[in-house]
N, C-alpha and C positions, 0 to 999 in steps of 0.2 A: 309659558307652558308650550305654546306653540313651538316656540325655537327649537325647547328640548326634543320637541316630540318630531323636530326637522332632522337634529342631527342622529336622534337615535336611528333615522331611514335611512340618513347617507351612510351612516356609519353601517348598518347591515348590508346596502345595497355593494359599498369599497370593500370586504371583507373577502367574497370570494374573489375579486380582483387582484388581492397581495398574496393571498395564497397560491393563486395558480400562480401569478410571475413570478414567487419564490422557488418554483423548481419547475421551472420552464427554461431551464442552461445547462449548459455541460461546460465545465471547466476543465480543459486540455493540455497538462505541462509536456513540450514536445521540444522538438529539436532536429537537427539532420544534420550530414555533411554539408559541412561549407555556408554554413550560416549558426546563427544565434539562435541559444534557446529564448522559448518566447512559453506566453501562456497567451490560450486560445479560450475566445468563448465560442462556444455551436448555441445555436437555436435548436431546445429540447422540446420544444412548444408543436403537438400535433397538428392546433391548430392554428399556425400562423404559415402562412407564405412561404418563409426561408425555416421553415424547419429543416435540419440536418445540415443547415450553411453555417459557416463560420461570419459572426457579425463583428466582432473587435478581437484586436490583442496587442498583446505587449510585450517588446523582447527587451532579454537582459543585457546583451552584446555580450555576450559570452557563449563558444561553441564547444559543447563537449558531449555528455550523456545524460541528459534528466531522466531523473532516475523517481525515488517515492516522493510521495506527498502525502497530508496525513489524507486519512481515507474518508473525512468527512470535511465540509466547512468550520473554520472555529463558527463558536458562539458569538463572537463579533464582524464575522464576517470576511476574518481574514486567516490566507491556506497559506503552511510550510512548505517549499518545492524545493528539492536538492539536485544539483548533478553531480555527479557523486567522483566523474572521474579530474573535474576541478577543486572538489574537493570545496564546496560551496555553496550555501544555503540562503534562497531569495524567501522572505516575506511579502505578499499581494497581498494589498487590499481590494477587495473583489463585492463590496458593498453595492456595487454600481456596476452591473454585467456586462456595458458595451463602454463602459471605459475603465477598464482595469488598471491599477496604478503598480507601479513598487513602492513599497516603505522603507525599505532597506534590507541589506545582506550580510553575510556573517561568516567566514572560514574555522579557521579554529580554535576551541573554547574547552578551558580549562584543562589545555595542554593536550584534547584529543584530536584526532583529525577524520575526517571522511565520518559523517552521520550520516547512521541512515532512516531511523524511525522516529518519526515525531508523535506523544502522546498526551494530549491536553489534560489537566488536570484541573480539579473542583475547584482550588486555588486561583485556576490562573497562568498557573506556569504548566512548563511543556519536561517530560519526561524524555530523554533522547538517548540513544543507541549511539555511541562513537567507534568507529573498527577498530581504528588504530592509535595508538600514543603518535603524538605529532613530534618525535625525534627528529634527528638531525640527517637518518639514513631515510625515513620518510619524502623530507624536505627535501634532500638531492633529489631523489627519484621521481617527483613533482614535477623538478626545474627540467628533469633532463627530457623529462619529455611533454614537458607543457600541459596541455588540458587535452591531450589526445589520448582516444581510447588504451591506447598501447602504458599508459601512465598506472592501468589496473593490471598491467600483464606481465607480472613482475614476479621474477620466481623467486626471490627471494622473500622468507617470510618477512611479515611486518612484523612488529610489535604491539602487544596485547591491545586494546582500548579500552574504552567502560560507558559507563551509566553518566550521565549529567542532568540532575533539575535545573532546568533555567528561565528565563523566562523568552517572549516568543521574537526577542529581538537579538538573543543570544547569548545574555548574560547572565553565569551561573548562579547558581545559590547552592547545591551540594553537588558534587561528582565523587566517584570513586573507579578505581578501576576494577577488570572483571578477571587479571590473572589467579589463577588459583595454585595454590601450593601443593595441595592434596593431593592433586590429580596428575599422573603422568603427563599427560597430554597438555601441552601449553600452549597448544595451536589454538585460542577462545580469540572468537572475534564475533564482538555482539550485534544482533544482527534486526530483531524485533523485539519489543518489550509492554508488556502488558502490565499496570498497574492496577491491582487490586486492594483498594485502602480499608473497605471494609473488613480484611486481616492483617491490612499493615504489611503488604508483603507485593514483588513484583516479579515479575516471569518472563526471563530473558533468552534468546535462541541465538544461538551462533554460529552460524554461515558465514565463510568468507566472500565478499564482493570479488574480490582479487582473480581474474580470469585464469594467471598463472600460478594459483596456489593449487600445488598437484602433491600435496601434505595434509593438511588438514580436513578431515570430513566430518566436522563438525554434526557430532552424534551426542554432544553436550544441551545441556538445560539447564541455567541458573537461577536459583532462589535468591531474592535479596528481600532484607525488611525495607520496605517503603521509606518510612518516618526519618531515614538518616542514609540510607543506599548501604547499609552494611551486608556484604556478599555473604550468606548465610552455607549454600552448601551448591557444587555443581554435580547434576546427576546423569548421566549417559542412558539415552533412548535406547529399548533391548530391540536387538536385532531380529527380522522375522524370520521365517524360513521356506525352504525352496528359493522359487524364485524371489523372491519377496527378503532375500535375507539381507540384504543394504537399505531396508526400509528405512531405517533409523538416521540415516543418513546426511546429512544436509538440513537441522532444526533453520524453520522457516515460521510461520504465522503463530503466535499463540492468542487462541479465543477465551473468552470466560462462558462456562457454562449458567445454566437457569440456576444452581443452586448455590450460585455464587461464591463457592470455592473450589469446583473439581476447573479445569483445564485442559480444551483440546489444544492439541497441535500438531500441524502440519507438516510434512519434511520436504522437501524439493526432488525427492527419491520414490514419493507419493504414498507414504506411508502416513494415516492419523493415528495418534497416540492419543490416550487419554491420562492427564495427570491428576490422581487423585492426592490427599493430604499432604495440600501447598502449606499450610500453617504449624505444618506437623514434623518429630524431629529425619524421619524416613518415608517423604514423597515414594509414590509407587507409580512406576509408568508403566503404561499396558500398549500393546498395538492392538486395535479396534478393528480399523479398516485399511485396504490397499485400492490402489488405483491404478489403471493401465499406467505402464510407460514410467518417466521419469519428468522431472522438470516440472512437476507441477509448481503453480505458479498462487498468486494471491487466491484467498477463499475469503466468502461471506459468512459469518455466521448471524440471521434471523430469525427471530421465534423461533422455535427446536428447529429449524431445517438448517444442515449445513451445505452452502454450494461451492463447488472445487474445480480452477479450471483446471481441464487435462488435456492437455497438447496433444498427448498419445491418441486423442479420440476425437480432437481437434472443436473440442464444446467444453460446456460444464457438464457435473453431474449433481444430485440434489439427491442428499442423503437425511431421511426425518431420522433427528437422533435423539428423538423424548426419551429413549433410553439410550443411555451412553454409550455403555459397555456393548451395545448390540444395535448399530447406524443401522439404516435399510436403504436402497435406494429404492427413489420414488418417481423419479423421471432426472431425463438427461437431451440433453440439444444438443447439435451441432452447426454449424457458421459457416462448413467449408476446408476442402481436401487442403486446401495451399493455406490455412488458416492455421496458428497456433496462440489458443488463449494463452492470456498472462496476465491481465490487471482485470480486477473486478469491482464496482461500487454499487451499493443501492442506494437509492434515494429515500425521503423522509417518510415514500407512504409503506414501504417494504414491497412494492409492487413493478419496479423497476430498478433495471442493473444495467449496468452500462461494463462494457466490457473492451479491451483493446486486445490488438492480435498483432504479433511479431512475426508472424510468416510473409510468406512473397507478397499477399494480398496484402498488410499493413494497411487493413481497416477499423472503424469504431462500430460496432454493433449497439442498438436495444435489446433488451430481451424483457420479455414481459412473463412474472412470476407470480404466480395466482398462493398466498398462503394461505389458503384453505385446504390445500391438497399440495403442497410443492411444484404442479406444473410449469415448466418453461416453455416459449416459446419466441423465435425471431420476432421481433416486429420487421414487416414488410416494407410498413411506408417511411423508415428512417433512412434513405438511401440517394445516390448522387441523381442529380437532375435528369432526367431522360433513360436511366437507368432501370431495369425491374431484377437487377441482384442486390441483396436490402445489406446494410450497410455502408458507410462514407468511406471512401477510399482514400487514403492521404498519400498513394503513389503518385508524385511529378503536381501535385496541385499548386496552386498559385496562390498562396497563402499572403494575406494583409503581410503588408509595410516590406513590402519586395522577397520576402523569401519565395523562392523557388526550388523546387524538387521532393528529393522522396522524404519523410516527415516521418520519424520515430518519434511515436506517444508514449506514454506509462502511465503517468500518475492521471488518473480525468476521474471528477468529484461532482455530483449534481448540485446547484444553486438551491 
């Protein structure tokens, strides 16, 4: 009895211990000129010592663009990370935050090339976005200009891609592709994908990566049934007006709402649509809300609040949208003039986001978000040593296992 009554103590007393060091990290897919992408872990930890320091990491020996990862940790502990302009997709095992491993990598699968959205499934397997059909005009244009940025700047179209169930080492079990016959427009290159099993059905956006696709602007939205990837119908987001009228423009995030089958999404033109009767023979899209600027980048959506970064404003903005058809905004932050959001994560308590920024500054922010009311705010004390401007700078740092210089992040995931 005593024993029992030992470990039942230890056991309460270790409990907040795994909790807190389960999201006490930030996991960092980066990269730069003239070096290998690598994954980084930061100390997310307030209070340890090297909070906001980089403690381990691990490169691929590969130098190009990393690009998405999926937006959460798997359930076992290991994150999909792409650079998308090699055309190549690393698995980490990241069970162990200061000594992060690879499991292995993965190029092209069941005949697509260039993924870019990874979506775990109930199963097990991972739902994935391919841009392009991996042809043979593809392949030149890989070879001829190797893993360098210029290998996305290609003005010749690609060729369609699609959908792939696979599992998370990259081998498929259904794929289809996402050309549509229907539709004038043959310019579909898939780009995010939302699986919704509870209708059996998946919600796919199509943005081209391709820096020189000056054709395609991707104002499409794809239905597919789940259960088998059969491309049920592609529908074109309605344009806004005034200024606002390219809203549609550039289909980017799609989220699931609380009632489990309407759907927001996002556009890169900074327009939110709302999709209602996904299960239904004629979906209806609506535009909801607009945002400064263009180029809006990844969004959160938790509990009714959606947060959106906007470059144009150079923050987020946090919109309660318990009612759909009518967002409100309810507070918005900003990070700084030379700052432009692009990736956003929250972690498990819905009280932290971590955000990275593509501008001159090419820093990592905290921002601390109260769901009781949507406020954000900077956190101050996440920021470089001797510094009192709050966030980590990744210009010219001196990053583990000899990389040196300026450090392009995207994908960063809490532990």
């Amino acid at each position: 009895m005593k024993t029992v009554r030992l470990l039942v103590i230890l056991a309460t007393f270790m409990m907040p211990h795994i909790a807190t060091s389960q999201s006490s990290y930030l996991f960092v897919w980066a990269g730069g000129p003239g070096g290998s992408d690598f994954m980084a872990t930061i100390d997310a930890n307030p209070a340890s010592r090297s909070y906001g320091r980089v403690v381990a990491s691990v490169p691929t020996g590969t130098a190009g663009m990393p690009h998405h990862t999926e937006q959460e940790l798997g359930p076992n502990g290991h994150l999909l990370a792409n650079d998308f302009t090699a055309g190549r997709t690393w698995l980490f095992d990241l069970n162990d935050p200061l000594k992060p491993r690879i499991i292995g990598s993965f190029g092209d699968v069941a005949g697509f090339s260039h993924p870019h959205t990874f979506s775990r499934l109930a199963n097990g397997r991972v739902l994935t976005t391919f841009q392009y059909r991996a042809d043979a005009n593809t392949a030149r244009e890989m070879r001829a200009h190797g893993s360098s940025m210029a290998s996305m700047n290609n003005s010749q179209p690609n060729a369609t891609g699609g959908l792939v169930e696979m599992d998370e080492r990259g081998r498929p079990i259904v794929s289809a592709r996402a050309a549509d016959p229907a539709i004038s427009d043959h310019f579909i290159y898939p780009y995010s994908v939302l699986p919704i099993p509870r209708i059996d059905r998946a919600v796919s956006t199509t943005t081209d990566m391709n820096l020189g696709d000056t054709v395609a602007t991707s104002q499409w939205v794809q239905i597919w049934r789940l259960s088998d990837l059969k491309l049920l119908r592609s529908i074109a987001l309605p344009p806004g007006a005034g200024a606002h009228a390219r809203a549609n423009e550039y289909s980017g995030e799609p989220r699931l709402l609380a009632d489990g089958r309407s759907v927001y999404i996002h556009t890169f033109n900074c327009g939110l649509y709302l999709l209602r009767d996904v299960s239904r023979a004629t979906p209806v899209a609506t535009l909801v809300h607009t945002f400064d600027g263009t180029d809006c980048g990844v969004p959160v959506l938790t509990s009714h609040y959606w947060i959106q970064t906007v470059p144009a404003d150079h923050g987020l903005v946090a919109l309660d949208v318990s009612d759909p058809e009518h967002p409100r905004e309810v507070s918005r932050v900003g990070v700084g003039a030379d700052e432009q959001p692009h990736w956003i994560a929250i972690d498990h308590t819905g009280r932290l986001i971590v955000l990275n920024s593509a501008g001159k500054g090419s820093r990592l922010f905290i921002i601390n978000f109260d769901p009781a009311n949507g406020r954000m705010s900077v956190d101050s004390a996440f920021r470089d040593s001797g510094s009192n401007k709050p966030g980590i700078s990744l210009a010219g740092a001196n990053w583990p296992r000899g990389f040196k210089g300026n450090v392009v992040p995207h994908g960063v995931v809490f532990s």
